[in-house]
C-alpha positions as CSV (number, residue, x, y, z in Angstrom):
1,X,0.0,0.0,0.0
2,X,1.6,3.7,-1.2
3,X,1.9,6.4,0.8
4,X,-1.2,9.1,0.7
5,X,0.5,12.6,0.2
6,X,-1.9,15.1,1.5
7,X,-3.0,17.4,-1.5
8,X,-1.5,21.2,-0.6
9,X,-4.4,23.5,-1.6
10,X,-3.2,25.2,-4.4
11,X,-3.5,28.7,-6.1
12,X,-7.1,27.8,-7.4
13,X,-8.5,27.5,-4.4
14,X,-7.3,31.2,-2.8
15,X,-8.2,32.4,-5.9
16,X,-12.0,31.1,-5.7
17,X,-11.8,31.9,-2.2
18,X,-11.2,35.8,-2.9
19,X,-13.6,36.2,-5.7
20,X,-16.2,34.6,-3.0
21,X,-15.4,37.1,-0.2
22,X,-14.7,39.8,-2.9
23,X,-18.4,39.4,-4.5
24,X,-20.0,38.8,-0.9
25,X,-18.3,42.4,-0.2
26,X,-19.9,44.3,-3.0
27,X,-23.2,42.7,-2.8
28,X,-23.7,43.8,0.7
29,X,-21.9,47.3,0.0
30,X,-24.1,47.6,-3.1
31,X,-27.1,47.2,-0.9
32,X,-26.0,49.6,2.2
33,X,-25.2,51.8,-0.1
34,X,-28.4,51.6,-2.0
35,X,-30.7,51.8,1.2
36,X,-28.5,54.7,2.7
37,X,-28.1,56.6,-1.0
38,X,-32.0,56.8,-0.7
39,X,-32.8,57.8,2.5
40,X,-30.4,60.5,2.8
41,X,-31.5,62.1,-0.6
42,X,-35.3,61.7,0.5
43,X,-34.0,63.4,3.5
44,X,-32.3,66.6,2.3
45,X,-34.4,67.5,-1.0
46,X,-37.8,65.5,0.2
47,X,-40.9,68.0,0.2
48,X,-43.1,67.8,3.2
49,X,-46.9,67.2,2.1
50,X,-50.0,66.0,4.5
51,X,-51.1,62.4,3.3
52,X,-54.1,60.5,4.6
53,X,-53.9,56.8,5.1
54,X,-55.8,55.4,3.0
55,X,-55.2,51.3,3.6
56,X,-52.4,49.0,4.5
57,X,-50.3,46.5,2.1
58,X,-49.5,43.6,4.1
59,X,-45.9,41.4,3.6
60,X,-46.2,38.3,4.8
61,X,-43.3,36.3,5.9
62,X,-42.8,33.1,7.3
63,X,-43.1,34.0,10.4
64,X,-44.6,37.3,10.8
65,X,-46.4,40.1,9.1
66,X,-45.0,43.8,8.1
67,X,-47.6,46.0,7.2
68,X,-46.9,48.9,4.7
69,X,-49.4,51.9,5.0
70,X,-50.8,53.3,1.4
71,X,-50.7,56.6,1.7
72,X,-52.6,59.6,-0.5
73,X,-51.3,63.3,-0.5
74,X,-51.4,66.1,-3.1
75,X,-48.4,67.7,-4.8
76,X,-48.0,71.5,-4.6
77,X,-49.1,71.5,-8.2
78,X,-52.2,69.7,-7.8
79,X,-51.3,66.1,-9.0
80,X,-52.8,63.6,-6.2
81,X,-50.4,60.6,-5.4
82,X,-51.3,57.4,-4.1
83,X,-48.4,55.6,-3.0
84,X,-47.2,52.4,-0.1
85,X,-45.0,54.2,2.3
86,X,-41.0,52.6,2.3
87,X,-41.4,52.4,6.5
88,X,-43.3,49.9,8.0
89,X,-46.0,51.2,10.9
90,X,-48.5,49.7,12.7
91,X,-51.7,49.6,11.9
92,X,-53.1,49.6,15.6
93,X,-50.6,53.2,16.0
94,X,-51.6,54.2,12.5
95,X,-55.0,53.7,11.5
96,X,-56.9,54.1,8.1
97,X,-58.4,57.6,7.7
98,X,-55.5,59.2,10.1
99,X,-53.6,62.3,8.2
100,X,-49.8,62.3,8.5
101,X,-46.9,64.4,7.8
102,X,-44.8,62.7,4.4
103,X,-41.4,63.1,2.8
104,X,-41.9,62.5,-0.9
105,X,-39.4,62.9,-4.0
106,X,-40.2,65.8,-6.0
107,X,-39.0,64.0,-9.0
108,X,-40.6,61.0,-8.1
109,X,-43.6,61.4,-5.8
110,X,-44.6,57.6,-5.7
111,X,-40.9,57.9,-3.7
112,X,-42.6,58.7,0.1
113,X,-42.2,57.9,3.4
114,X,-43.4,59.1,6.6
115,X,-41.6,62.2,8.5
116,X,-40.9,60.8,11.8
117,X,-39.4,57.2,9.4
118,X,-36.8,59.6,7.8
119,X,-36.2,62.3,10.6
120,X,-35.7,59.0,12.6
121,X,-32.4,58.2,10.7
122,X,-31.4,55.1,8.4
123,X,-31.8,52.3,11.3
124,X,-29.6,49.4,11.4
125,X,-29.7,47.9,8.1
126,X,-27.1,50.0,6.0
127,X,-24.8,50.3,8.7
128,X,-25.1,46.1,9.4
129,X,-24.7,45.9,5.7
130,X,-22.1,48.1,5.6
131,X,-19.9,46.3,8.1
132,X,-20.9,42.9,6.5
133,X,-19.2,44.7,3.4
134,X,-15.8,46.0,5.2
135,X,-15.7,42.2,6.9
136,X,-15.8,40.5,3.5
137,X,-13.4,42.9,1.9
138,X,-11.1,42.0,5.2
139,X,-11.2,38.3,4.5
140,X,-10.5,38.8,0.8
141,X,-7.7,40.7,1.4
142,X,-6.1,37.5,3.8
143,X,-6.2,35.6,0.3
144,X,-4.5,38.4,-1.6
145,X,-1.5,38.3,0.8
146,X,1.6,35.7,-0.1
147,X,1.7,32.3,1.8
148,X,3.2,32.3,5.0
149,X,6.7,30.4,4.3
150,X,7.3,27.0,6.3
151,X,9.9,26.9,9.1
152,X,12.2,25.0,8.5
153,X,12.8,21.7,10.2
């Protein structure tokens, strides 16, 4: 019977290795970036309007319910907008008829959130992404740098 010599892991495998990490990295900075990019620009050129809630669109989950309210405001040029907020509420806190202050995007009205959501700041999400994104960038960078030498012996 020969001898097994163990298989040294060669230069394919770092190199798979940091194209995982390295496209793990910009997905999750693509998508910290993405929820941040919008709520800041909502939040320095959004126009305040009064909306009326109108109804609720439910997202159901496996195991639990997120309920969007459907809000209906009027631009300052008269075009009426009905539109699902981008911040969950509930519908016990909010209910259906209840007016409310919005943030909308001039350019795109159907773009609107609630005040308090975006005067509230951007939540965890883009800054958990965010970190996701350094940490992956961190570990593909470990497969970037040469193999440690043996010692000798």
């Amino acid at each position: 019977m020969a001898n097994a010599v163990p298989r040294k892991p060669g230069n394919a495998s770092r190199w798979t290795f940091l194209v995982f990490f390295l496209g793990l990295g910009g997905l999750f900075g693509y998508y910290a970036w993405s929820q941040a990019s919008s709520h800041l620009a909502l939040a320095s050129r959004g126009q305040r309007a009064e909306a009326t809630v109108v109804g609720y669109e439910e997202n159901r989950g496996r195991r639990s319910t997120t309920y969007y309210p459907v809000l209906r405001f009027a631009t300052p040029d008269g075009r009426r907008i009905e539109t699902t907020s981008g911040a969950a509420a509930d519908p016990s806190v909010l209910r259906r008829g209840q007016r409310v202050a919005v943030l909308y995007d001039p350019a795109d009205p159907a773009q609107a959130r609630q005040a308090a959501a975006v005067e509230g700041g951007m939540g965890f999400t883009p800054w958990f992404l965010g970190g996701l994104s350094l940490l992956m960038f961190a570990l593909a960078a470990v497969f970037v740098l040469p193999p440690r030498a043996k010692a000798p012996g």
